[in-house]
VODREN-123969 format. One record per residue: residue number from 1; x, y, z of N, C-alpha, C in turn; residue in one letter. Coordinates in pm, whole numbers, plus 50000, padded with zeros to 5 digits. Example, Ala and Ser with C-alpha at 12.3 -4.5 7.8 and 13.67 -1.06 7.14 Angstrom:
BEGIN
ATOM, pos, n_c1, n_c2, n_c3, ca_c1, ca_c2, ca_c3, c_c1, c_c2, c_c3, code
ATOM, 1, 51319, 49431, 50780, 51230, 49550, 50780, 51320, 49670, 50780, A
ATOM, 2, 51285, 49775, 50708, 51367, 49894, 50714, 51290, 50003, 50787, S
This chain:
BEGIN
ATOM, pos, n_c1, n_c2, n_c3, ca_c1, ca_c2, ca_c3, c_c1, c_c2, c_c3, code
ATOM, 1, 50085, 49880, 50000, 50000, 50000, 50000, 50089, 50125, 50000, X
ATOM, 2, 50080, 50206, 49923, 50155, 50363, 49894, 50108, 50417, 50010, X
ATOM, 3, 50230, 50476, 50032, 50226, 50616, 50186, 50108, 50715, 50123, X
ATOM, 4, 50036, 50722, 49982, 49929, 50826, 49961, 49797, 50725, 50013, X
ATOM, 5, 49823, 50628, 49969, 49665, 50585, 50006, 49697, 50553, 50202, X
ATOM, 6, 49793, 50547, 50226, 49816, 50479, 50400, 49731, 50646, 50456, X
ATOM, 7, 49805, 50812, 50373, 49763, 50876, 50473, 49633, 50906, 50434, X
ATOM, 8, 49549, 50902, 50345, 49445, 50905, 50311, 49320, 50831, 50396, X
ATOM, 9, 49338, 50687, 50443, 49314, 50623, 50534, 49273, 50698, 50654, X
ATOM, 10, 49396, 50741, 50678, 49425, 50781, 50820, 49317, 50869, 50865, X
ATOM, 11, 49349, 50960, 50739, 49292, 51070, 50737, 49154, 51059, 50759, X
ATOM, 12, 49073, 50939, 50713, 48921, 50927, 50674, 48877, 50865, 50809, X
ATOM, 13, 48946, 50770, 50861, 48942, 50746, 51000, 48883, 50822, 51105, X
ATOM, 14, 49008, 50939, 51127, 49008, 51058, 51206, 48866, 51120, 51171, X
ATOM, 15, 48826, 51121, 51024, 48697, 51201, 51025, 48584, 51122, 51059, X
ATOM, 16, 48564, 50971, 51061, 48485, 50928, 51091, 48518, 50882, 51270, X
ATOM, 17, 48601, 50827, 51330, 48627, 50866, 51455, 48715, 50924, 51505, X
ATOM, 18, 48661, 51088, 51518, 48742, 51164, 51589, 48817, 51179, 51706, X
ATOM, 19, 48982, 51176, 51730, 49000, 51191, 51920, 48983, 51306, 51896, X
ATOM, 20, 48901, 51297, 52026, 48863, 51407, 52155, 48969, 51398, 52256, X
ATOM, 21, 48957, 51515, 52280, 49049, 51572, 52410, 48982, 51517, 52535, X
ATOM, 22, 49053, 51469, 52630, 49020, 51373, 52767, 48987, 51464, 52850, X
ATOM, 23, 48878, 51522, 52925, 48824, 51610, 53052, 48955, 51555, 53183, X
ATOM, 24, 49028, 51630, 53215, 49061, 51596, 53345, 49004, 51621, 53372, X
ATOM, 25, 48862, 51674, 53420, 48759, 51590, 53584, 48712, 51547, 53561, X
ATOM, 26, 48655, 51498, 53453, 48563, 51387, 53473, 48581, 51238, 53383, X
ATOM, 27, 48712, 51292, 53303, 48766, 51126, 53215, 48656, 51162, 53075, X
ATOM, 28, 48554, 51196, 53109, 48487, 51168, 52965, 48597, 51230, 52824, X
ATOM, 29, 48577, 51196, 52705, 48586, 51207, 52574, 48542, 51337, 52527, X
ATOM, 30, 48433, 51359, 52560, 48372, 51479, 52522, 48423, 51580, 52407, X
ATOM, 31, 48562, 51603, 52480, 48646, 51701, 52480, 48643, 51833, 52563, X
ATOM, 32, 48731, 51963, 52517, 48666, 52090, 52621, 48762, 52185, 52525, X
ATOM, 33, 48727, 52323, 52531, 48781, 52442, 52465, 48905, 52485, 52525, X
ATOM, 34, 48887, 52507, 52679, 48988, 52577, 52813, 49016, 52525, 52909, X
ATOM, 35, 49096, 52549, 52987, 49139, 52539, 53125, 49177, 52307, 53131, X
ATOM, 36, 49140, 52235, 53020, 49121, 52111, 53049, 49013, 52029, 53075, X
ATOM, 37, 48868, 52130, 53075, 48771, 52107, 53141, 48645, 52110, 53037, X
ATOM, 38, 48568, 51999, 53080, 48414, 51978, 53003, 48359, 52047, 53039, X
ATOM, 39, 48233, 52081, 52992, 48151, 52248, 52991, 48097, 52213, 53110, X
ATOM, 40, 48032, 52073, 53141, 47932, 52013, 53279, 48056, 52039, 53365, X
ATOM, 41, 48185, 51988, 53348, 48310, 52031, 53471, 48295, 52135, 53491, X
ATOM, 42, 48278, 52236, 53378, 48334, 52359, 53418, 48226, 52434, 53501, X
ATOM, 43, 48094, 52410, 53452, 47974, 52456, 53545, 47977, 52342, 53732, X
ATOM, 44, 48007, 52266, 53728, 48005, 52228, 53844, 48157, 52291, 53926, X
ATOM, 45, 48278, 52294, 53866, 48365, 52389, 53930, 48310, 52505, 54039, X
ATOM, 46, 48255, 52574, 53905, 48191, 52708, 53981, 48108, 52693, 54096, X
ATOM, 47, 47993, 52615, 54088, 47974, 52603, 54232, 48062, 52558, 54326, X
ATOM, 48, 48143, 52520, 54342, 48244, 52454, 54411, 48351, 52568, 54485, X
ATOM, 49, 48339, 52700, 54442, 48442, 52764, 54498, 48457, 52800, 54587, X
ATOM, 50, 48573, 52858, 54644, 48591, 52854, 54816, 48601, 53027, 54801, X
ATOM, 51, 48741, 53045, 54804, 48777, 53156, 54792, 48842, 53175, 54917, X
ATOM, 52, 48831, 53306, 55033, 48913, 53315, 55108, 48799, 53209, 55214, X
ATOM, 53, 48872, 53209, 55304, 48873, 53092, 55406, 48936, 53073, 55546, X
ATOM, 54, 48900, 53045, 55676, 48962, 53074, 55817, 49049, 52920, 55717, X
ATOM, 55, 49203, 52994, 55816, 49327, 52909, 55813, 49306, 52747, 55870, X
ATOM, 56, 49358, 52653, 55885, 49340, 52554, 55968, 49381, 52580, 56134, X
ATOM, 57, 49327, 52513, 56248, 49327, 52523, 56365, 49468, 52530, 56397, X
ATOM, 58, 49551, 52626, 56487, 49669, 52630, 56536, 49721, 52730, 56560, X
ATOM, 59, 49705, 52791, 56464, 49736, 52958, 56514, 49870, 52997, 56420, X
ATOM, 60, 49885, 52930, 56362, 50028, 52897, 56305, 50012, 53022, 56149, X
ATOM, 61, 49919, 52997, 56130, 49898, 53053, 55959, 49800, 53190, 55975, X
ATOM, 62, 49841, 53321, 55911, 49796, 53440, 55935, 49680, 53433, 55824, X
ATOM, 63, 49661, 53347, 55754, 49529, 53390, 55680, 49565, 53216, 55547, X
ATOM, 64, 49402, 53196, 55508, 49415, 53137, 55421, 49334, 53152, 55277, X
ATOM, 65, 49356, 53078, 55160, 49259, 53109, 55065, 49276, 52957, 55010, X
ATOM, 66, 49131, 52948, 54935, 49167, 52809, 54852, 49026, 52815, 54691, X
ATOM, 67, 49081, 52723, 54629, 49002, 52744, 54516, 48911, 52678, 54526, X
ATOM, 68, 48904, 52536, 54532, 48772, 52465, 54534, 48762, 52411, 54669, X
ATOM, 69, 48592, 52348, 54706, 48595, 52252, 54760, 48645, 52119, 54659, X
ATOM, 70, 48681, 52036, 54785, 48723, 51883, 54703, 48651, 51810, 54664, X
ATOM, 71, 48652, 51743, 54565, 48555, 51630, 54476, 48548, 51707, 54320, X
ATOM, 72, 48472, 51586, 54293, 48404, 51647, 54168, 48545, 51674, 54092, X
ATOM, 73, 48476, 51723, 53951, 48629, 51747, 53896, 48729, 51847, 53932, X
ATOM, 74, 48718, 51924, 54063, 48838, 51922, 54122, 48940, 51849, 54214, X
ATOM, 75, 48876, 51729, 54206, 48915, 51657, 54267, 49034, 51568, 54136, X
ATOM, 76, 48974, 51554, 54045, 48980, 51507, 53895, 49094, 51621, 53855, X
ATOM, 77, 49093, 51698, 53879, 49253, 51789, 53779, 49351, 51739, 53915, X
ATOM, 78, 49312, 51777, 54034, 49458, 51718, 54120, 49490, 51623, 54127, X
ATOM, 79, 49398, 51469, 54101, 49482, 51346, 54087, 49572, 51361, 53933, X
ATOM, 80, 49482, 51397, 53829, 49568, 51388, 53718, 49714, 51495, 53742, X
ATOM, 81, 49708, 51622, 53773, 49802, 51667, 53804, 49911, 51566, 53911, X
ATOM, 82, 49885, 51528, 54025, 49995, 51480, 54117, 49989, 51299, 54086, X
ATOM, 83, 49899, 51225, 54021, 49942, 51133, 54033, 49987, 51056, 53885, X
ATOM, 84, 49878, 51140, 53758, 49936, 51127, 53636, 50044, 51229, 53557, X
ATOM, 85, 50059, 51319, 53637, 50211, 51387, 53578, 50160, 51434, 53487, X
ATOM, 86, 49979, 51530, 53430, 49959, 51592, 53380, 50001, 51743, 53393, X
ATOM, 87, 50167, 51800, 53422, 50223, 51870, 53468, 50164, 52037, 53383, X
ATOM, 88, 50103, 51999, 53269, 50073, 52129, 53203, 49919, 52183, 53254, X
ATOM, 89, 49862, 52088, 53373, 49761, 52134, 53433, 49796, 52251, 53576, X
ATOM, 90, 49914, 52236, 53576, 49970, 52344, 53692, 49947, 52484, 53633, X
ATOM, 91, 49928, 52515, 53496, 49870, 52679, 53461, 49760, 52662, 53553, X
ATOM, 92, 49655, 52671, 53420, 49558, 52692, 53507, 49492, 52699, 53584, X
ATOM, 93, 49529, 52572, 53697, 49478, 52539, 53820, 49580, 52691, 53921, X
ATOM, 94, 49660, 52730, 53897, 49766, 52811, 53953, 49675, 52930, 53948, X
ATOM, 95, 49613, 52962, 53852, 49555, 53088, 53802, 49445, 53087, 53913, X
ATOM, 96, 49384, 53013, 53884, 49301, 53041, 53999, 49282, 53001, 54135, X
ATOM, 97, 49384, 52960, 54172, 49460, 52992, 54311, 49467, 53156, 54335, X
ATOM, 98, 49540, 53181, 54240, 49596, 53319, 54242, 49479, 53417, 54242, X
ATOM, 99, 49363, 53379, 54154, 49225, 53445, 54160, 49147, 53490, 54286, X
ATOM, 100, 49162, 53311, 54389, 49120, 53256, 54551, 49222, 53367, 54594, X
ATOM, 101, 49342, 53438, 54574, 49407, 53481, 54689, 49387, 53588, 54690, X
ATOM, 102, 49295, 53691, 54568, 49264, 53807, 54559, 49182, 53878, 54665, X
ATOM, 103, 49114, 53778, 54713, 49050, 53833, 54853, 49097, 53826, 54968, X
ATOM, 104, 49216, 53777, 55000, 49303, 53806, 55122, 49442, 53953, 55076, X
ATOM, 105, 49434, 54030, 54964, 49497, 54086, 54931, 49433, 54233, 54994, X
ATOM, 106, 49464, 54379, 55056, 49673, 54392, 55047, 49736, 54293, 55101, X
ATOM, 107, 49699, 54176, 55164, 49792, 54142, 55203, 49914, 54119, 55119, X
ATOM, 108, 50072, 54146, 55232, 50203, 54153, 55138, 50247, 54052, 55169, X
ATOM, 109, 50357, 53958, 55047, 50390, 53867, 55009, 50537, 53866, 54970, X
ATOM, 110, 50595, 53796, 55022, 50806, 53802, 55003, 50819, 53733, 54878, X
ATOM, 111, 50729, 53586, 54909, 50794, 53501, 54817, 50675, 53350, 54831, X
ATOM, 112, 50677, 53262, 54725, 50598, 53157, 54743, 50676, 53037, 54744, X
ATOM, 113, 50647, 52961, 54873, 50717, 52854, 54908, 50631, 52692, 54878, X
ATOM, 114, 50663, 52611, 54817, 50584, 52513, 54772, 50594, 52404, 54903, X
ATOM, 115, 50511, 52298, 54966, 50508, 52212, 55061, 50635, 52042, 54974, X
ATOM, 116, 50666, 52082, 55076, 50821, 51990, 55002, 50736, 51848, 54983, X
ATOM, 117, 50849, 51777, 54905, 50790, 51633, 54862, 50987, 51549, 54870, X
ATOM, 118, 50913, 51426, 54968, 51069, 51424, 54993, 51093, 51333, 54833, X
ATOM, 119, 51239, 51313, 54868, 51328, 51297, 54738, 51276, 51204, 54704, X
ATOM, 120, 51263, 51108, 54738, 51250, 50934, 54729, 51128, 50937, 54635, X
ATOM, 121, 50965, 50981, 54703, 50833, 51023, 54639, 50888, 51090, 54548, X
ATOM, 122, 50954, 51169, 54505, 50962, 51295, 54403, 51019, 51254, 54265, X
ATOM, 123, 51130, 51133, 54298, 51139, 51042, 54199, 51054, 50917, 54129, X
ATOM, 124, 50969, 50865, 54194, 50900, 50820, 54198, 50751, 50863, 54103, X
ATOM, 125, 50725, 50944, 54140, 50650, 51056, 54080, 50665, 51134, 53924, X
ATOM, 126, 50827, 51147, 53961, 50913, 51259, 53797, 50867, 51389, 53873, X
ATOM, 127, 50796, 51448, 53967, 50804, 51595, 54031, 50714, 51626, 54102, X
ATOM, 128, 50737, 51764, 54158, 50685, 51829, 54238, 50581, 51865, 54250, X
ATOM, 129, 50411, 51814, 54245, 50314, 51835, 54191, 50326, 52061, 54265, X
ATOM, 130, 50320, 52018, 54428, 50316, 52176, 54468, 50403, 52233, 54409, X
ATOM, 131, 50548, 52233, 54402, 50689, 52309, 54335, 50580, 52379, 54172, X
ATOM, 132, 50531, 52306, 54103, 50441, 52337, 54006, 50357, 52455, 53972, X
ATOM, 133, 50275, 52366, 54094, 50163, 52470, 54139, 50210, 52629, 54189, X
ATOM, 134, 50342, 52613, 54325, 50355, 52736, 54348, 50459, 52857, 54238, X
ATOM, 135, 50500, 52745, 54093, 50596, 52857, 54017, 50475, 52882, 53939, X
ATOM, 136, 50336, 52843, 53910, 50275, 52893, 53836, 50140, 53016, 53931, X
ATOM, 137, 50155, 52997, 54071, 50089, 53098, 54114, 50215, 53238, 54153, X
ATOM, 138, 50361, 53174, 54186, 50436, 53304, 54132, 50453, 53365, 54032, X
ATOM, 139, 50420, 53327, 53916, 50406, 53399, 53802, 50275, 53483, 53776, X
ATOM, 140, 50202, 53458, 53848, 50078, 53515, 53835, 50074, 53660, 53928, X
ATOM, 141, 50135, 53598, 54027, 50161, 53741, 54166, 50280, 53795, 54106, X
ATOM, 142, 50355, 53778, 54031, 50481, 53818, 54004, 50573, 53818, 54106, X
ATOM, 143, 50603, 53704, 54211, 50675, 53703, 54333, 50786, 53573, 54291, X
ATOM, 144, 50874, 53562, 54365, 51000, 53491, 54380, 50920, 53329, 54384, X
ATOM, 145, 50978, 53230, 54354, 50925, 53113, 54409, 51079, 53067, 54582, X
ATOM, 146, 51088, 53028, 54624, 51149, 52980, 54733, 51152, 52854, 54797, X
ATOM, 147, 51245, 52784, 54703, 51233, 52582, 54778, 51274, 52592, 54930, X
ATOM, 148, 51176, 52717, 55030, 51303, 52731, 55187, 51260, 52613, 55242, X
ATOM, 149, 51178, 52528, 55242, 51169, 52419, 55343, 51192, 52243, 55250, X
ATOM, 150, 51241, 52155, 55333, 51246, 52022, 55320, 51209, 51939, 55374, X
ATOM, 151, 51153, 51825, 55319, 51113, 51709, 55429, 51214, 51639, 55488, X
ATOM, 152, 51265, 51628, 55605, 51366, 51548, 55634, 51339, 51400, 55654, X
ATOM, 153, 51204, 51357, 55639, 51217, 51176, 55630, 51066, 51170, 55568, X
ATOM, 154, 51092, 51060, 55530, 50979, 51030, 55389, 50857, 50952, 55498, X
ATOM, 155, 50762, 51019, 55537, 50701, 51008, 55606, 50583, 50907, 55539, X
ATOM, 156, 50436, 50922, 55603, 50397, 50823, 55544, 50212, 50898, 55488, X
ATOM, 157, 50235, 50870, 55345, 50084, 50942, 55300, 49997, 50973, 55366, X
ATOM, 158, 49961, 51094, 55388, 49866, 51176, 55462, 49712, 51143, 55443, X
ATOM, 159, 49702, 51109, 55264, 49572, 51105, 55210, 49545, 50922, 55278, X
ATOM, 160, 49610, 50898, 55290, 49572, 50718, 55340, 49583, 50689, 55526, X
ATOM, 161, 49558, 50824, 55628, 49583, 50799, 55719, 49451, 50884, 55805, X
ATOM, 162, 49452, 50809, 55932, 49288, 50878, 55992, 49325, 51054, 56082, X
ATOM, 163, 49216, 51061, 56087, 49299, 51207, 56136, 49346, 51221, 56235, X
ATOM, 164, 49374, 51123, 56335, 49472, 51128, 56485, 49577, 51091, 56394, X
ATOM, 165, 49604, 50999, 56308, 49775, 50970, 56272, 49784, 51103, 56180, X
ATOM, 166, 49710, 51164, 56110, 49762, 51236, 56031, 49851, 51371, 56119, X
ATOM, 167, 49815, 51371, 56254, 49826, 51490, 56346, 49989, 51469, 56382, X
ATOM, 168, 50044, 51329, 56416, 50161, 51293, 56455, 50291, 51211, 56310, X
ATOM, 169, 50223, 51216, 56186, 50297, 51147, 56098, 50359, 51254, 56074, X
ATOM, 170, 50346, 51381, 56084, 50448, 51509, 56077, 50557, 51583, 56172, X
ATOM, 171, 50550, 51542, 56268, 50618, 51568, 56389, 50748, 51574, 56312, X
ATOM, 172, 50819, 51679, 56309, 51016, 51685, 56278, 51026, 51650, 56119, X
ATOM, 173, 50933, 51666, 56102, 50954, 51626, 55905, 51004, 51717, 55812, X
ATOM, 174, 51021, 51844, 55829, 51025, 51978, 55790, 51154, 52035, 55852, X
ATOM, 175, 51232, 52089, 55767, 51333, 52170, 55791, 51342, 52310, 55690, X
ATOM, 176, 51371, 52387, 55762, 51454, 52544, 55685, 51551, 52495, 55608, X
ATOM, 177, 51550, 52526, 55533, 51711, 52529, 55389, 51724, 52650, 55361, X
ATOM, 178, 51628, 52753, 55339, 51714, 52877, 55300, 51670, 52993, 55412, X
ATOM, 179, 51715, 53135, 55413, 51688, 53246, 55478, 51586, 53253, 55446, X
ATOM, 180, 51478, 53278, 55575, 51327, 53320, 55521, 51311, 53428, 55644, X
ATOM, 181, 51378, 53479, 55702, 51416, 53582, 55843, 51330, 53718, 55802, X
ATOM, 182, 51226, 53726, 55875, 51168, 53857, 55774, 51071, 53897, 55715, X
ATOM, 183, 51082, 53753, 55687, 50952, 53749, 55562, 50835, 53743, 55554, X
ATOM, 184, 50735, 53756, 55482, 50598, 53705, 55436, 50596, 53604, 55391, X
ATOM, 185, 50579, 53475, 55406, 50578, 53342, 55303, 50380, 53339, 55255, X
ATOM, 186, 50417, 53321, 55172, 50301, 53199, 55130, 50293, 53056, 55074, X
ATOM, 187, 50247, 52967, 55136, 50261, 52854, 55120, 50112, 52783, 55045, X
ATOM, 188, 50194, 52731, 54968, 50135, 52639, 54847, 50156, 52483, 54843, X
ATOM, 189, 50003, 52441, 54834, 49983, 52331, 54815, 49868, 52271, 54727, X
ATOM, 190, 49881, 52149, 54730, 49732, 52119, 54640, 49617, 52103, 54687, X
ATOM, 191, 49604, 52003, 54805, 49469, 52006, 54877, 49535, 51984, 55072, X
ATOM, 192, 49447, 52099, 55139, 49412, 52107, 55262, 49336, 52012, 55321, X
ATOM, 193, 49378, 51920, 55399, 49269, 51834, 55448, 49251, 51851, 55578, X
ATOM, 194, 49297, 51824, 55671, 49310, 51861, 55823, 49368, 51958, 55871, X
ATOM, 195, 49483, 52015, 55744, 49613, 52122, 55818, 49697, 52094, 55890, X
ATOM, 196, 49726, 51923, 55936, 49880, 51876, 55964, 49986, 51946, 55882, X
ATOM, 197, 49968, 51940, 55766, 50123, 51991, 55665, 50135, 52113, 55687, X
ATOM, 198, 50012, 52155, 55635, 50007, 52325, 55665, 50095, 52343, 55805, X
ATOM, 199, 50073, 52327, 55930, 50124, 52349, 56027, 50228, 52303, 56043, X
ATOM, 200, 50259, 52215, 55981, 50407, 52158, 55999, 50496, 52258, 55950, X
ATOM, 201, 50457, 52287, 55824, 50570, 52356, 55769, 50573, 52499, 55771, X
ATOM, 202, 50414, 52576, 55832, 50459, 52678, 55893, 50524, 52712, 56048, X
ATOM, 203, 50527, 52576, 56080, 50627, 52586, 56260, 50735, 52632, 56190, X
ATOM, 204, 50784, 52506, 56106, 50907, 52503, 56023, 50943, 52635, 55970, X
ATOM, 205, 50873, 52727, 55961, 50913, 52881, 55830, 50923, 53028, 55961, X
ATOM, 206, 50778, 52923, 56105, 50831, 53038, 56182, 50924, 53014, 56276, X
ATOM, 207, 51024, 52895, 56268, 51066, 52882, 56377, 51231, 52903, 56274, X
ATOM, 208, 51227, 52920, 56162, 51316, 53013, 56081, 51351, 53162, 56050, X
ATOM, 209, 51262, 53161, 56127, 51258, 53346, 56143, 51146, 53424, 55992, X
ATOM, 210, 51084, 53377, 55985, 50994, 53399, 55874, 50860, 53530, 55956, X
ATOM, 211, 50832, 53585, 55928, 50741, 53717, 55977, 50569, 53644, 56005, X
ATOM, 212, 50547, 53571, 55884, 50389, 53529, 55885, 50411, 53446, 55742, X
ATOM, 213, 50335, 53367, 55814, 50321, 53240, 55653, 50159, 53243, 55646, X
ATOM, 214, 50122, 53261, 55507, 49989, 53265, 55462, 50026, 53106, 55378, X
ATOM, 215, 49810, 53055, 55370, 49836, 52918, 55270, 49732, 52940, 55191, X
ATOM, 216, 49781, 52915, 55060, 49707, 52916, 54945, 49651, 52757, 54903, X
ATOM, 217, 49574, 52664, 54859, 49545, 52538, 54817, 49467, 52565, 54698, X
ATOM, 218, 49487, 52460, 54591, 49366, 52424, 54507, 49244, 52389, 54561, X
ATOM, 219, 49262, 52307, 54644, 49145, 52270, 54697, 49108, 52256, 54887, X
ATOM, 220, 49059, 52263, 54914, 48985, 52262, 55021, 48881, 52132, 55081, X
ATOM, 221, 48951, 52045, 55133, 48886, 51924, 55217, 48787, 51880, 55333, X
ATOM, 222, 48747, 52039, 55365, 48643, 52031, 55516, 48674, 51957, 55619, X
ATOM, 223, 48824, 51934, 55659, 48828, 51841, 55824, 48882, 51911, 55888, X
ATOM, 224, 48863, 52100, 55909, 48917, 52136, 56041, 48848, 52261, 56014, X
């Protein structure tokens, strides 16, 4: 068969079954125009939004904001983002983070610090789902990104633990790596569930000499 009639084929194929673009939230075929999202995603998003939001319990975090509640296809862009390495979903989902943080604004901002992912997971993975998230909501604020904190031991999944272990699987996990003496942090992550991490790693930013750590999330989990 000649490469004219092979692409001709091809071609007639495609017109009789077309790929569609895959909805990260909801898997369907459908396809979608923007953001990754089916038109039914994109109308159920919207109800879903949080916006600004009391911090998690502790006292630790001077203010919070978040974009969605969890589920639904926001639940659907953060698995594909952190567990399928759909890494070009960190725009948009970033954007409107950055949208959620408009209502905790004047507040002032040094720099955006992403919730570390230790090495071991991070390879495992190919990256940083937050590191992602927070260079695409610094581009949006036009602020520094800042890797200042690390996990010092590869602790054990948060999303697979009840909420008394989730309170103690963080204890000493978090360290300072760079100067944050001063500062405003904001801290970025993907989803808030109880606010163990959150608090972990703002002990970690204030016990570095950091001024006030604010937390930004995609999403929002309702357990505190």
């Amino acid at each position: 068969m000649s490469a004219q009639i092979q692409s001709g084929l091809k071609a007639l194929v495609r017109l009789v079954y077309p790929v569609r673009a895959v909805c990260m939230g909801c898997g369907t075929k459908a396809g979608f125009d923007r953001d990754w999202l089916c038109e039914d995603c994109r109308q159920e998003m919207a109800s879903r939004w949080v916006g600004v939001a009391p911090p998690p319990e502790g006292g630790l975090i001077d203010g919070a904001a978040y974009g969605y509640h969890y589920g639904g296809p926001a639940a659907g862009l953060v698995r594909n983002l952190k567990y399928r390495g759909v890494a070009r979903l960190a725009e948009p989902m970033g954007a409107r983070m950055v949208a959620a943080f408009a209502g905790l604004q004047p507040a002032h901002i040094d720099c955006v610090v992403p919730v570390p992912m230790h090495i071991r997971r991070q390879r495992r993975r190919g990256c940083n789902h937050a590191l992602l998230l927070a260079r695409a909501v610094a581009e949006g604020m036009s602020l520094p990104v800042a890797e200042a904190i690390t996990r010092t031991r590869n602790t054990r999944q948060q999303a697979r633990l009840s909420d008394e272990e989730r309170l103690h699987n963080l204890d000493g996990a978090f360290a300072v790596t760079s100067d944050v003496a001063g500062k405003r942090v904001l801290l970025v992550d993907d989803v808030c569930t109880t606010g163990a991490t959150a608090n972990a790693c703002a002990a970690a930013l204030l016990e570095g000499g950091a001024e006030a750590v604010l937390l930004l999330c995609f999403c929002q989990a309702h357990k505190f």
